[in-house]
C-alpha positions as CSV (number, residue, x, y, z in Angstrom):
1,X,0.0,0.0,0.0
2,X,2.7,2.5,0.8
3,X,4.6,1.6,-2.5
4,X,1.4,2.5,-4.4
5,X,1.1,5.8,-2.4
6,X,4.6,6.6,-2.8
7,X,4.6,5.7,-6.8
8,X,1.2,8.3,-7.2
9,X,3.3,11.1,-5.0
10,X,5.8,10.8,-7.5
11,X,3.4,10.5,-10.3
12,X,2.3,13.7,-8.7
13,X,5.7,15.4,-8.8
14,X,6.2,15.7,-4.9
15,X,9.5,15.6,-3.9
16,X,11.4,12.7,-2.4
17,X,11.4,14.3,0.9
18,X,7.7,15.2,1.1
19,X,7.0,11.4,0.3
20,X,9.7,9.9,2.9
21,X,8.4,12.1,5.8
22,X,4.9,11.1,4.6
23,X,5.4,7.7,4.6
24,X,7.3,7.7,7.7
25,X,4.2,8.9,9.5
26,X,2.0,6.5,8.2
27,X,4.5,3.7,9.3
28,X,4.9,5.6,13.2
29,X,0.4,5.9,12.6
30,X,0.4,2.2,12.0
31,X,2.6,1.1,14.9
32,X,0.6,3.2,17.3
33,X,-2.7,1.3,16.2
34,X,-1.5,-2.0,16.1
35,X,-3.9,-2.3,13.0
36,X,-3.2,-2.8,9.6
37,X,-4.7,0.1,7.4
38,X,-7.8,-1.8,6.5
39,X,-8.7,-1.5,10.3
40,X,-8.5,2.0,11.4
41,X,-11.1,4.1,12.6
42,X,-11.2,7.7,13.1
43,X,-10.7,7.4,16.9
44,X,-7.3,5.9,15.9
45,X,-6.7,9.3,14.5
46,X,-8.0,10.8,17.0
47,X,-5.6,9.1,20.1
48,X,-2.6,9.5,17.6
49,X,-3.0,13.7,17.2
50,X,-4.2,13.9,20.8
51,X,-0.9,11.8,22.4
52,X,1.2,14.1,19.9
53,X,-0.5,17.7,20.8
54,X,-0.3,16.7,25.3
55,X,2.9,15.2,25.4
56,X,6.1,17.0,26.9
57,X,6.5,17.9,23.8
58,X,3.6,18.8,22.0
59,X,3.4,19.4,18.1
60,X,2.5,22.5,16.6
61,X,-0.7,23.0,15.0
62,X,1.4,23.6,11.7
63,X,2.5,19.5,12.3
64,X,-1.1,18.6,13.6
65,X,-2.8,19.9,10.7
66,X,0.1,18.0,8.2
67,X,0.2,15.5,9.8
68,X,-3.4,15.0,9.5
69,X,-3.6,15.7,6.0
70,X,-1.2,13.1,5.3
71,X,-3.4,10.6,7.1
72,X,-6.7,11.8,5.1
73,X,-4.3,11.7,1.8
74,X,-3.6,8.5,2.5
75,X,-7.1,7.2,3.2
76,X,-7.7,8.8,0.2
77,X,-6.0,6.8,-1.5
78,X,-6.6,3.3,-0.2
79,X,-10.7,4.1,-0.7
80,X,-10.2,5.0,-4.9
81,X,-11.9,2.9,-6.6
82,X,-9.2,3.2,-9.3
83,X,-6.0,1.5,-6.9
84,X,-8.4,-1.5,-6.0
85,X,-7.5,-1.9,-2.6
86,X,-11.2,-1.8,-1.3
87,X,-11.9,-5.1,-3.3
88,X,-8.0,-6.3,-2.7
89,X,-9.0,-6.2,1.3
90,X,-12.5,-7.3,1.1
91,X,-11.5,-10.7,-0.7
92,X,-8.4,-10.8,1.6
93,X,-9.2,-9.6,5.1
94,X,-13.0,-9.2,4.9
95,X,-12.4,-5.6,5.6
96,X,-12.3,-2.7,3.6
97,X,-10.3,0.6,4.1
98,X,-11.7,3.9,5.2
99,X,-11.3,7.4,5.2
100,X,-10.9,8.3,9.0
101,X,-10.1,11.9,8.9
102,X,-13.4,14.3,8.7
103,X,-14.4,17.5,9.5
104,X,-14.7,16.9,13.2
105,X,-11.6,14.6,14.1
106,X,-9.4,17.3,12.1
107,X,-7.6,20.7,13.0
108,X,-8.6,23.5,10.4
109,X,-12.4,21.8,10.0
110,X,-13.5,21.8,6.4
111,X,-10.7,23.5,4.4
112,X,-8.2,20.4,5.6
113,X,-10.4,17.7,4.7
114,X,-11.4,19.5,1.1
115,X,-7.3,19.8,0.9
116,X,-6.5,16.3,1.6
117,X,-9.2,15.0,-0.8
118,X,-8.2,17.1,-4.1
């Protein structure tokens, strides 16, 4: 899955260091679930921003608000119909993947979610 995301950042023209630091969140995202990306849910998302922002030391909003665009990009993503990881996971796990960033779970309400989604 990351491989196919990194290829269509590329494909994109994003540089190599937007797409490492990208991916490198959604591999730290992924250890703190426990859960493959077929299984989050937007509470994962949640606990992830919210341990970040009341730690000793607690992101900016500048990193919240990336970080959770990267999350929604990602989602983004898995969920096109045009990759075919919905069907890939149904038939495999009996799961399918979801977008778990919204309105409500994300910093910057509306203008981040129509942001990660374009």
């Amino acid at each position: 899955m990351l491989d196919g995301w990194r290829a269509q950042m590329l494909a994109r023209g994003l540089t190599t260091e937007t797409i490492k630091k990208r991916c490198q969140l959604l591999e730290r995202f992924q250890r703190f679930t426990g859960e493959f990306p077929w299984q989050w849910r937007p509470a994962d998302i949640k606990e992830f921003l919210g341990d970040l922002r009341s730690g000793d030391k607690p992101i900016s909003l500048k990193t919240l608000r990336s970080y959770s665009n990267a999350v929604a990009m990602f989602c983004s993503f898995l969920t096109h119909s045009g990759y075919g990881w919905g069907e890939f996971c149904e038939r495999t796990f009996g799961d399918i993947p979801s977008q778990i960033c919204f309105q409500w779970n994300m910093h910057g309400g509306s203008s981040s979610q129509t942001r990660a989604t374009n």
